[in-house]
N, C-alpha and C positions, 0 to 999 in steps of 0.2 A: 421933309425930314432932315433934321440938321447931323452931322458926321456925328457921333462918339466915338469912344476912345476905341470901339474895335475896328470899324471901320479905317480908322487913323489907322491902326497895328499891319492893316491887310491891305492898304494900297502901300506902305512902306513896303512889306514883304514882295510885293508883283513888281515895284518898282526895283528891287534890287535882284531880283530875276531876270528883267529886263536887261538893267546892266552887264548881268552874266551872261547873257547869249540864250536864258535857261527859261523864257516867258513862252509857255504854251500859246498858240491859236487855234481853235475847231474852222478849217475851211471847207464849208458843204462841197464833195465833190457827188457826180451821179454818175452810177455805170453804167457803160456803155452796152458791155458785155462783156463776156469772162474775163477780160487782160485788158480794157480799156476803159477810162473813168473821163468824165471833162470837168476839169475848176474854172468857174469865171467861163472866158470864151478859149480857154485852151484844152486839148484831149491828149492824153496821156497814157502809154504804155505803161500799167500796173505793175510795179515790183515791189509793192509794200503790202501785199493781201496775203491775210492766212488761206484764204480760198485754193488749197492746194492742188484742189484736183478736181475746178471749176464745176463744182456739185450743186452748190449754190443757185446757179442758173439752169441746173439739169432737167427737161423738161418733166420727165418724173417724178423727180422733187417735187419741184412746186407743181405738178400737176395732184401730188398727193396733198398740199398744203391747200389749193384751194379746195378742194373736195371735203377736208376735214375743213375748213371755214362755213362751208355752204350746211354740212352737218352737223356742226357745235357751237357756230357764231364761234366770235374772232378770238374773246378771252374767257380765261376758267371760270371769272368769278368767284372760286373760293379756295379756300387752303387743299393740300388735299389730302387733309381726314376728313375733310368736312363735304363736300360737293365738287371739291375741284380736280377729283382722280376719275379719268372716263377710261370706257374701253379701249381708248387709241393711247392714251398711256399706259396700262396693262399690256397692250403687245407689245409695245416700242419697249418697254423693258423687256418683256421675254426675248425680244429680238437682238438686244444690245446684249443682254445675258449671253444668248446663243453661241453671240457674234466672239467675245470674250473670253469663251468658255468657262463661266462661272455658274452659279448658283442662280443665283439676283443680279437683279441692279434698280438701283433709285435714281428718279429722277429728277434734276434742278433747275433753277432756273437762270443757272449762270455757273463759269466756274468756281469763280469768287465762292460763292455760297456753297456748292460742294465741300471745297474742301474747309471754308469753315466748319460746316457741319461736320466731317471727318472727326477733324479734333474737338469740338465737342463732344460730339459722342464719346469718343474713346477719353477723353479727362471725366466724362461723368463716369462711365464704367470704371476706371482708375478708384473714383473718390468712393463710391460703394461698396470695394474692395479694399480700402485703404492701404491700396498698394499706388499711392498718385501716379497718372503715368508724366514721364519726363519724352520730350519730343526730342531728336537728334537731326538736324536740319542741315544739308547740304547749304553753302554758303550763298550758291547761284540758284538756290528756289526761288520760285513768282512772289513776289510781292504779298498775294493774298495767302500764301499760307503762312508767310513771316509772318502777318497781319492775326492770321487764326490764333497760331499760339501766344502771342502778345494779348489778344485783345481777350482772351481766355484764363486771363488770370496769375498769367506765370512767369515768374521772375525767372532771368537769365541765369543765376545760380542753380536753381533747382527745378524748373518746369520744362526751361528749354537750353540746348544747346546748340550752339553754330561750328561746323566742323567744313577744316575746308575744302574746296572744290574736289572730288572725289578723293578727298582725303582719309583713304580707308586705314590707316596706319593713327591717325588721332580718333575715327569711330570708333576703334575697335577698343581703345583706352577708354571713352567715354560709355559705350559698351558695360563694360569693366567697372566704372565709376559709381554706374547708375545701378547694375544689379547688385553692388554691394551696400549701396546705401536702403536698398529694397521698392527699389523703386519699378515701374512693368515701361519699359523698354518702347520709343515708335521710331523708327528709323523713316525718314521724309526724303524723298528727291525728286526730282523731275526726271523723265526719262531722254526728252530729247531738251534740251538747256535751248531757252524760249532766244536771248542775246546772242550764242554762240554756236548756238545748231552742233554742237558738239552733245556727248550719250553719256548718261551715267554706269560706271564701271559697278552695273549689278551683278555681275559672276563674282566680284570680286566681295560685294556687298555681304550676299548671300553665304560665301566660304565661310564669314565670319561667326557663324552657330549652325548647330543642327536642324532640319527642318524637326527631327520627333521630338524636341526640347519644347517642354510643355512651358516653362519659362523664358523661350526664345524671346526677341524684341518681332514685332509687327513691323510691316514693312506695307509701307502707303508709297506708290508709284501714280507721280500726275502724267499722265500719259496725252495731254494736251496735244502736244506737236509729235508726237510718234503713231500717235491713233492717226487710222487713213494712211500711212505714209510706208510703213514698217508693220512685217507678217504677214501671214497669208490672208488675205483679203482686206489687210491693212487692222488688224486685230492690235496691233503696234509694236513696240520696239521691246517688251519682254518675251512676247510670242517671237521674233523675230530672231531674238539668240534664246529660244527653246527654254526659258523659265518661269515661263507665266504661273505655275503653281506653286510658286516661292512666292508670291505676292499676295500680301492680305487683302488691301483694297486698291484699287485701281481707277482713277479719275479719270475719268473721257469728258473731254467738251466736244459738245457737237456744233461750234463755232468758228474749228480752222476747216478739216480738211472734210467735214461733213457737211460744212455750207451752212451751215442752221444756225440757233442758239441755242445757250442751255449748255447741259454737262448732265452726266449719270456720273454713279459711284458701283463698282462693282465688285462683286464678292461673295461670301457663303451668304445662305440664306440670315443666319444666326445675326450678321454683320449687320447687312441691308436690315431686318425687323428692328437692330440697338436702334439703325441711323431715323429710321420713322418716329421712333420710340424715344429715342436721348438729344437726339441734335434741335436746338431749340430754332437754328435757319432751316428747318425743314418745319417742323410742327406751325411754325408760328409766320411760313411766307406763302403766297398763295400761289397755286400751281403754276406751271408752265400752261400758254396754253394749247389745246388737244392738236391745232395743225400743226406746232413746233415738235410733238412728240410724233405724228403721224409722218413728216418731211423726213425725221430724224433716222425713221425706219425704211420709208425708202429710200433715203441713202446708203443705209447698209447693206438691202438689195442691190442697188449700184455695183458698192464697192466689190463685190461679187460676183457681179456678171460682166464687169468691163476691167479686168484686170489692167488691161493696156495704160490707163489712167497712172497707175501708181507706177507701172515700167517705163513711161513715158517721163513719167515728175523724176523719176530717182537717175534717169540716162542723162535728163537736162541738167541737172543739179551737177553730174559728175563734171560735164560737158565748160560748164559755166565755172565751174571750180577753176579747174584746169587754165583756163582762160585768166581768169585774173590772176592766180600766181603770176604767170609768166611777162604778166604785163609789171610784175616787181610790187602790186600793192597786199598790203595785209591785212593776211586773214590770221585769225588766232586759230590755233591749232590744240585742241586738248587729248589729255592723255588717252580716251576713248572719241575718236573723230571717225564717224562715218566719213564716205568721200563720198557719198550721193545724198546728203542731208540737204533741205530746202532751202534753212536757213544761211545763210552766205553774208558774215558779217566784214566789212571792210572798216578798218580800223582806223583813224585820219589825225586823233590827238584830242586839240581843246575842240571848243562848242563853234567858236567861227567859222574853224576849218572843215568842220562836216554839214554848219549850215554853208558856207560857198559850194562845197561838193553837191550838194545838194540840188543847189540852183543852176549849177551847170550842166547836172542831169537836166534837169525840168527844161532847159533852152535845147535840147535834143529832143526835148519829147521822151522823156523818159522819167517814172516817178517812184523816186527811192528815199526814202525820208531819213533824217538824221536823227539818230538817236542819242540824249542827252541824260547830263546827271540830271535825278536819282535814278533815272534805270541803270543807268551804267555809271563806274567809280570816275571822278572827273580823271580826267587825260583820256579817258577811254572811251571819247566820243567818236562813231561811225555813221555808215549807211549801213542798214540791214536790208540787204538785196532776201526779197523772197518769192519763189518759183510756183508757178503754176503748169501744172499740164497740159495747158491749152494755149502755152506759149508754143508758137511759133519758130522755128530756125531764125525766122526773118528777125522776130521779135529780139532774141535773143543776139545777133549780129550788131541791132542798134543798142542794143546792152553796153554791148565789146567795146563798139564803136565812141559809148559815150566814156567810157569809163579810161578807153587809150588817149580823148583829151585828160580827164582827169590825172594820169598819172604823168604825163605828157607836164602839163605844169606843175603839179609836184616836184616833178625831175628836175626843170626852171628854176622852180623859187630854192630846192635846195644846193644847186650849183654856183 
């Protein structure tokens, strides 16, 4: 097959990636076990896993996982209005509902697709109403919900706006903007900020209208990296500072700290029925399949009976914090910063400087990946160190360890 002109377009494009420091590679690594991976012939102390609080490996888990395998065979086979909703999805929502303290919850098969469906739904409910909704976007949301309301139809003038990092002093304007134009209000953020493991300032969110205001804006919290980690029994980081019922809908992936895959959407029933009913990634993708929903639930058993898991993740986090301060390198600090958050991002400049960091961890045996633009604004390339509870002291020693060479020549090259 001879190149055309698109082919031509897209090895230029990789090519000038390349030169930017910014050309992705997928390296097959295999786990060892909870906190160890091996690439090639090297093994490697894990500090790049969402696996927060080593669930993933939990013998429960996947003792439920294969049980629903040997019960349902492997995949759904079908959407699920159609053949693809079994009992072990039926509980796994009642149980993530439970967990929640909601109504509902639906289940996905990714978070991607959650929270597209989110905003779909809620723009079709807008357009039936002809009251459009306009989405209000924290600056630092995931990619895939910047993705949802983009790829939904909506010009940045009037479908969506981007306000910045818990910039409640321009929401509250835009706020302002939107119900006067008559437009119905979605306020978006993430709870725990996926880059900077820093929290969004939802008390502060929430001051901004009444809960009985029948014209209130909706408020969508992805609770990705606060699920498992924050609240009592890790219900997440609104339960956590006591406002979980200021929250319309609630995204949980059960791909960081629940070990699984997938995402639920959580909420009143009225919600959950739109999201079955209006989101066209839910109708139209075929279910998750029954042992992903079945693993899903006994992790939240888990996360319940082994408390120790999340006081364990949130003492190491403090503990590690601590430690790199003083060692002089940076961490961004936001205006809402837990100090026991998992996320641990060290900050280094352009894309070379965090791929060498990089590589100096890996020759310790230690493996913390550098994170490059588009995740992050260019200059603002780092390692995103991230914590599990089944790190070890030890582990965490060769951490310190690798990280006091790292700032060690940093100190060199800027003297």
């Amino acid at each position: 097959m001879t190149d055309c002109d698109w082919h031509l377009r897209l090895a230029r494009q990789l090519a000038e990636l390349e030169v930017d420091h910014r050309l992705r590679r997928r390296r097959p690594t295999t786990p060892l076990d909870a906190v160890h991976v091996r690439s090639g012939d090297r093994t490697f102390v894990n500090f790049a896993s969402n696996d927060y609080l080593g669930l993933a490996r939990h013998p429960r888990v996947m003792e439920a996982a294969i049980k629903a395998v040997e019960r349902y065979g492997f995949g759904s086979g079908a959407a699920p209005l159609l053949t693809g909703y079994t009992d072990a999805h039926a509980s796994a929502e009642s149980a993530i509902a439970a967990w929640k303290g909601t109504e509902a919850a639906v289940l996905f098969s990714s978070g991607y697709q959650a929270n597209i469906a989110v905003v779909q739904m809620l723009s079709a409910a807008g357009r039936s109403q002809d009251r459009a909704a306009r989405f209000l976007l924290d600056k630092l949301c995931h990619a895939s919900l910047i993705d949802a309301v983009r790829g939904n139809g909506s010009d940045s003038d009037s479908g969506y706006r981007v306000f910045p990092h818990n910039g409640i002093t321009k929401l509250q304007r835009l706020l302002a903007d939107a119900s006067a134009a008559g437009r119905g209000n979605v306020i978006v953020t993430e709870s725990i900020f996926s880059m900077d493991g820093d929290a969004a300032d939802l008390p502060a969110v929430t001051q901004l209208y009444a809960a009985s205001d029948p014209t209130r804006p909706m408020l969508v919290v992805d609770e990705a990296h606060g699920s498992g980690v924050y609240g009592p029994a890790g219900a997440g980081w609104a339960a956590e500072i006591g406002i979980s019922d200021r929250v319309d809908l609630s995204v949980v992936t059960l791909s960081k700290a629940l070990g699984g895959i997938g995402a639920a959407v959580c909420g009143s029933k009225l919600l959950c029925d739109a999201l079955v009913n209006l989101a066209r990634a839910y109708v139209f993708s075929t279910s998750m399949p029954a042992a992903t929903a079945a693993a899903a639930e006994a992790a939240i058993a888990v996360l319940r009976d082994e408390p120790h898991r999340q006081q364990r993740l949130r003492s190491l986090a403090r503990k590690v914090r601590v430690a790199i301060i003083k060692l002089g390198l940076e961490i961004p600090r936001g205006t809402v910063q837990p100090d026991d958050s998992p996320i641990i991002p060290i900050v280094l400049g352009d894309e070379s400087a965090a791929l060498s960091a990089a590589a100096m961890l890996q020759d310790r045996g230690v493996l913390a990946l550098p994170i490059r633009p588009p995740t992050v604004p260019a200059g603002g390339c780092r390692l995103r160190i991230t914590l599990s509870s089944d790190h070890t002291d030890s582990h965490v020693e060769q951490l310190i360890d690798a990280l006091l060479q790292l700032a060690s020549t940093r100190k060199d090259r800027d003297d």
